[in-house]
Backbone as CSV, one residue per row, in Angstrom:
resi,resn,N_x,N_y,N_z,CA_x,CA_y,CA_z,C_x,C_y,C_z
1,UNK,0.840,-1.181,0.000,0.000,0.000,0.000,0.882,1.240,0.000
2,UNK,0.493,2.096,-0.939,1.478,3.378,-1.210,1.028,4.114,-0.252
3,UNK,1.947,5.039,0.320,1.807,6.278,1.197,1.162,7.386,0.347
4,UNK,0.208,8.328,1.131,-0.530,9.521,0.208,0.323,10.489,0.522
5,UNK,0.913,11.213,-0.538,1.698,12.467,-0.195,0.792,13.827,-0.874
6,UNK,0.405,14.620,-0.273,-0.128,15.370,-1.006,0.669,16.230,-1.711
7,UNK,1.811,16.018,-2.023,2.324,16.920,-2.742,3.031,16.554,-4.270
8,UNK,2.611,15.176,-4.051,2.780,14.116,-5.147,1.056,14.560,-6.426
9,UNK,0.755,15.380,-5.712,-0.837,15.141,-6.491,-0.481,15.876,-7.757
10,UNK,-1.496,15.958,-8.482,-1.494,16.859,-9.773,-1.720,18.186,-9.017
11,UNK,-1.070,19.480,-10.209,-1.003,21.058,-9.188,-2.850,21.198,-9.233
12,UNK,-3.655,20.888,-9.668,-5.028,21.397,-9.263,-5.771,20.756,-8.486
13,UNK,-5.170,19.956,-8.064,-5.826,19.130,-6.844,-4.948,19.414,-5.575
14,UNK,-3.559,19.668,-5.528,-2.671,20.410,-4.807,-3.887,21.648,-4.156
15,UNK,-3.983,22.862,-5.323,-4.311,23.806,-5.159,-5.490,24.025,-4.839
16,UNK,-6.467,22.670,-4.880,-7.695,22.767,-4.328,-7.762,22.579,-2.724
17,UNK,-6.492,21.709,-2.105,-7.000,21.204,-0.962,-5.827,22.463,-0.311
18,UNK,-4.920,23.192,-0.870,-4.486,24.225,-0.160,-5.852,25.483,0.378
19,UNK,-6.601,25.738,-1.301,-7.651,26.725,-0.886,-8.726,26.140,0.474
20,UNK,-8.769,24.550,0.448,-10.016,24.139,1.258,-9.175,24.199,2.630
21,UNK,-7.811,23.967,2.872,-7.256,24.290,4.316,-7.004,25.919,4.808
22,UNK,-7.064,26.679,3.966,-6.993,28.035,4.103,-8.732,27.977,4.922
23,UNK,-9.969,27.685,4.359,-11.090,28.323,4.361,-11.614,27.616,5.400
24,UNK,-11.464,26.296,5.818,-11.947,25.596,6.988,-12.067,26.233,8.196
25,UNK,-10.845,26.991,8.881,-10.751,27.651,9.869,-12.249,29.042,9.836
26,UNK,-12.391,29.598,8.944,-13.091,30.678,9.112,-14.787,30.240,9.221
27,UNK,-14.891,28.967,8.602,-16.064,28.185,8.521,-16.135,28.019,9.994
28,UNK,-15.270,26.803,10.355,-15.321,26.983,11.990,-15.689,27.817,12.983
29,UNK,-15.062,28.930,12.818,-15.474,29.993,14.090,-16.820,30.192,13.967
30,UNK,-17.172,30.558,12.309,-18.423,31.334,12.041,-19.632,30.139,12.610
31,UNK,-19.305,28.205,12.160,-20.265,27.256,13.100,-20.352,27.395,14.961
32,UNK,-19.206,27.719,15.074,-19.172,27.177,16.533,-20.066,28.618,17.043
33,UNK,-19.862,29.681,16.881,-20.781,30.971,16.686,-22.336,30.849,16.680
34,UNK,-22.157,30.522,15.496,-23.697,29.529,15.190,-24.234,28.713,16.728
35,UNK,-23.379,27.519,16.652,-23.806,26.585,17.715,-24.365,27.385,18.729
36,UNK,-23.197,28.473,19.246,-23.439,28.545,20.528,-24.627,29.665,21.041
37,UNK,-25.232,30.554,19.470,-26.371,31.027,19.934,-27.485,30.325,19.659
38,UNK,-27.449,29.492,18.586,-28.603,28.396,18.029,-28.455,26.713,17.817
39,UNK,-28.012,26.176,19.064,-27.670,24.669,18.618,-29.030,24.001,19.178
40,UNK,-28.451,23.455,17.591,-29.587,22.334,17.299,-28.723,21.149,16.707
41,UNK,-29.356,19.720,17.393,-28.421,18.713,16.620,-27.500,18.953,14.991
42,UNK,-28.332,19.428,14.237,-27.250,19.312,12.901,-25.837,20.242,13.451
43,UNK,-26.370,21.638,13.832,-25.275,22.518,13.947,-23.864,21.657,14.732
44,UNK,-24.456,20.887,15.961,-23.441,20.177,16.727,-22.793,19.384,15.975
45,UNK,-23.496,18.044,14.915,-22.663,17.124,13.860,-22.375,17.735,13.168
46,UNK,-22.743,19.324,12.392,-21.486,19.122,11.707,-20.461,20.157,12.119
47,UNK,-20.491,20.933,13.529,-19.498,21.411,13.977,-18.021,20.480,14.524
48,UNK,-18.704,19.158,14.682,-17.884,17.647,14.887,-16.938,17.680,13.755
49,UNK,-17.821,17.820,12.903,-17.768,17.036,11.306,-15.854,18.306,11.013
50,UNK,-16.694,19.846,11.304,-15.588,20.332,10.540,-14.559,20.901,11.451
51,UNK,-14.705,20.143,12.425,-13.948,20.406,13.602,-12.496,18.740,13.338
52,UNK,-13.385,17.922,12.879,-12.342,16.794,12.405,-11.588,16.683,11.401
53,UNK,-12.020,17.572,10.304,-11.441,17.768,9.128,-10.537,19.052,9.360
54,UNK,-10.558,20.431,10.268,-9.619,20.958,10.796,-8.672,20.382,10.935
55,UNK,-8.419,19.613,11.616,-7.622,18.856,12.854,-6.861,17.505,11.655
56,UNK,-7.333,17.023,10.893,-6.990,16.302,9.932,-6.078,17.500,9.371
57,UNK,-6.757,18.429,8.274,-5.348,19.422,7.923,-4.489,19.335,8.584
58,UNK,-4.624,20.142,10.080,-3.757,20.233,10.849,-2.598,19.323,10.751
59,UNK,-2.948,18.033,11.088,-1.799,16.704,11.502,-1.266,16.545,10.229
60,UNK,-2.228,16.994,8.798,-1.676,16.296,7.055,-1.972,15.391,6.966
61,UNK,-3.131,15.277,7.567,-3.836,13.706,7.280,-4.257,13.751,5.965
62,UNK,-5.118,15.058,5.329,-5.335,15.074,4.352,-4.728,16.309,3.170
């Protein structure tokens, strides 16, 4: 099984998941914001949701 390097990718798939790790963070604040004057189950799953995919960037998981 090959290792995923993202930097092995083609440059527009490179440059897609650079723009989607730039924009995650601002999504975040603006959910957890959300949550915390209006939570309702979805807001909580998918504040989970993009709270794991943060944190994935983060480590270069993806």
């Amino acid at each position: 099984m090959s290792r995923y390097y993202r930097y092995r990718l083609p440059p527009w798939a490179r440059e897609w998941i650079f723009v989607c790790e730039r924009c995650i963070l601002p999504i975040v604040i603006f959910q957890s914001i959300r949550t915390i004057f209006l939570p309702t189950t979805f807001d909580v799953l998918l504040l989970g949701i993009l709270i794991g995919i943060f944190v994935a960037f983060q480590l270069e998981w993806i």
